[in-house]
C-alpha positions, 0 to 999 in steps of 0.5 A, spaced: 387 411 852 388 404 855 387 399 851 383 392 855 380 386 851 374 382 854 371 376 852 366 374 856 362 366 855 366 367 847 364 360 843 365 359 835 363 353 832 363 351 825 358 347 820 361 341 817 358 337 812 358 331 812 356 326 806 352 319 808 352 316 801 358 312 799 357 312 792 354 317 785 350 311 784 347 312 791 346 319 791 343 319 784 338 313 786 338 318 792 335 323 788 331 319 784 326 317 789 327 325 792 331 325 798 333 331 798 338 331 805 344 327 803 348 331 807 348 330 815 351 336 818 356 335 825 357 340 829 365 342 831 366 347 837 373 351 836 372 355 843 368 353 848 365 358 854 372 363 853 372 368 858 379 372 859 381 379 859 387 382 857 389 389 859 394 395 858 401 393 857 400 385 857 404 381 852 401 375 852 403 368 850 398 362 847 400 354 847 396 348 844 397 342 841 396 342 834 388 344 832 388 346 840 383 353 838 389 357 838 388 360 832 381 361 831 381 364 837 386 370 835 381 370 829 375 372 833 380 377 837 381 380 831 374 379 829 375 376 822 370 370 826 364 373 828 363 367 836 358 364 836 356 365 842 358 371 847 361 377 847 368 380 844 369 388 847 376 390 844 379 398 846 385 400 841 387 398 833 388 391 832 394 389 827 393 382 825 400 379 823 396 372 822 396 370 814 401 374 811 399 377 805 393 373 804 389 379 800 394 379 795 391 379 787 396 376 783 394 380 777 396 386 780 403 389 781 406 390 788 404 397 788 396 396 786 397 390 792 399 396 796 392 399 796 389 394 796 391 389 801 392 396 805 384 397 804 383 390 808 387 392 813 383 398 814 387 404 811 384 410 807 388 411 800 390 418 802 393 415 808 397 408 804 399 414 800 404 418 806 407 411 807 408 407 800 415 410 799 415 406 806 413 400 804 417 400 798 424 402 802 422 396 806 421 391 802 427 392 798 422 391 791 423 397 789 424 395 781 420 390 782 414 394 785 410 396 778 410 388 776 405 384 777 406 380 783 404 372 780 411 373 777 414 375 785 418 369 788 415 367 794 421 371 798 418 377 795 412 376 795 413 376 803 418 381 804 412 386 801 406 384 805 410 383 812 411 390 809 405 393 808 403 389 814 408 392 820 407 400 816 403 402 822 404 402 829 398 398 832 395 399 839 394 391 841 399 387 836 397 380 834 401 375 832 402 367 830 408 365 829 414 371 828 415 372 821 421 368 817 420 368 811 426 372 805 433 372 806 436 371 812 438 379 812 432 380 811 429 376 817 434 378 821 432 385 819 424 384 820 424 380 826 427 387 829 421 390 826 417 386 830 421 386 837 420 394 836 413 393 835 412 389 840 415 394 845 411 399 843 405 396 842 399 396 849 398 389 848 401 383 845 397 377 843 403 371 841 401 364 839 408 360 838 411 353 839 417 356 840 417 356 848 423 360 848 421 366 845 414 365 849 419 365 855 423 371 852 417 376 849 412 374 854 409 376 861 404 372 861 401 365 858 395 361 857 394 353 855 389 352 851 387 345 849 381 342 845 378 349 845 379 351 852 382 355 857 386 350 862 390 355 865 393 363 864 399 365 869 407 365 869 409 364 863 414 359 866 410 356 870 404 355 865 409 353 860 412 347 865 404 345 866 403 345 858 410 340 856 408 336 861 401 336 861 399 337 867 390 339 867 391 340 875 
């Protein structure tokens, strides 16, 4: 089955509070004389009016400034944000590789994390079990895998949820950021992980500030900016349009 992603009119906005009253003497006098709305809420739009298709075998880039809607938008392709407003349609199993390691437990051992972070990542226990010994080797933990992972250094810690979150191949392939963190044998070791599954993933979705790598892994490239797509194309050329801002 070819594997597509379609969003049509795709828009996220997000609720913050804000607090009018400068001061616990202001919003308990507040209080007192029963005004019950001191918060104000503002409205924040992450992505506006987003409609973009990614078909079988692209390998697609994203650039932005910082707080561009990059990131919120791989979250609504992987649907950890339901939009807003719109519709997402996804055809194949997504892998997200965005925050690594997130579901962890730190009272748990590495092997309980395995289930359990697996569990997140929508795989059934009797199939985390035919893969945990492939986990394990990977992660080059295993004397360390029955220990509660709070006792993890931080490059352990790493080594075992990008473990647990490269085990299967995916159709479509998410990506912020290539993965670097461990020893330097063992970045080199999961990077060549990572170039393999992008090689053999139906779509690849990439987000990157390191436009060489977008150049080398990517055929195509989209330019977002304040949650807008300003423009989708040759990865050189949009990439050239980006660093010299360029919204014709």
């Amino acid at each position: 089955m070819n594997s597509k992603i379609i969003l049509e009119n795709v828009s996220l906005v997000f609720d913050l509070h804000k607090n009018n009253k400068s001061s616990l003497k202001e919003m308990f006098a507040n209080v007192l004389k029963d005004k019950h709305h001191i918060d104000t809420k503002e409205k924040f739009k992450a992505i506006t009016n987003i409609n973009l298709e990614i078909n079988h075998g692209d390998r697609l880039g994203i650039v932005g400034h910082n707080g561009a809607g990059k990131s919120s938008l791989l979250k609504v392709l992987c649907r950890i944000y339901e939009p807003s407003s719109g519709k997402v349609t996804v055809q194949g199993n997504v892998a997200p590789l965005l925050e690594i390691g997130a579901g962890f437990n730190p009272e748990l051992s590495g092997r309980e994390n395995i289930y359990l972070n697996g569990a997140i990542l929508g795989y059934s226990k009797k199939y985390l079990k035919t893969i945990e010994n492939d986990i394990i080797d990977f992660s080059e933990l295993s004397d360390f895998i029955d220990t509660p992972v709070k006792y993890y250094s931080t490059g352990m810690y790493l080594k075992l949820a990008f473990a647990i979150s490269t085990a299967v191949q995916p159709d479509i392939l998410i990506l912020d950021e290539l993965f670097a963190g461990g020893d330097a044998e063992f970045v080199n070791k999961a990077q060549i992980r990572m170039k393999s599954m992008i090689e053999d993933s139906n779509i690849m979705v990439f987000v990157s500030h390191q436009t060489d790598l977008l150049l080398e892994l990517c055929n195509r490239v989209v330019w977002l900016d304040h949650g807008v797509i300003i423009a989708d194309g040759e990865p050189k050329t949009i990439i050239n349009k980006y660093l010299n801002k360029d919204f014709n």
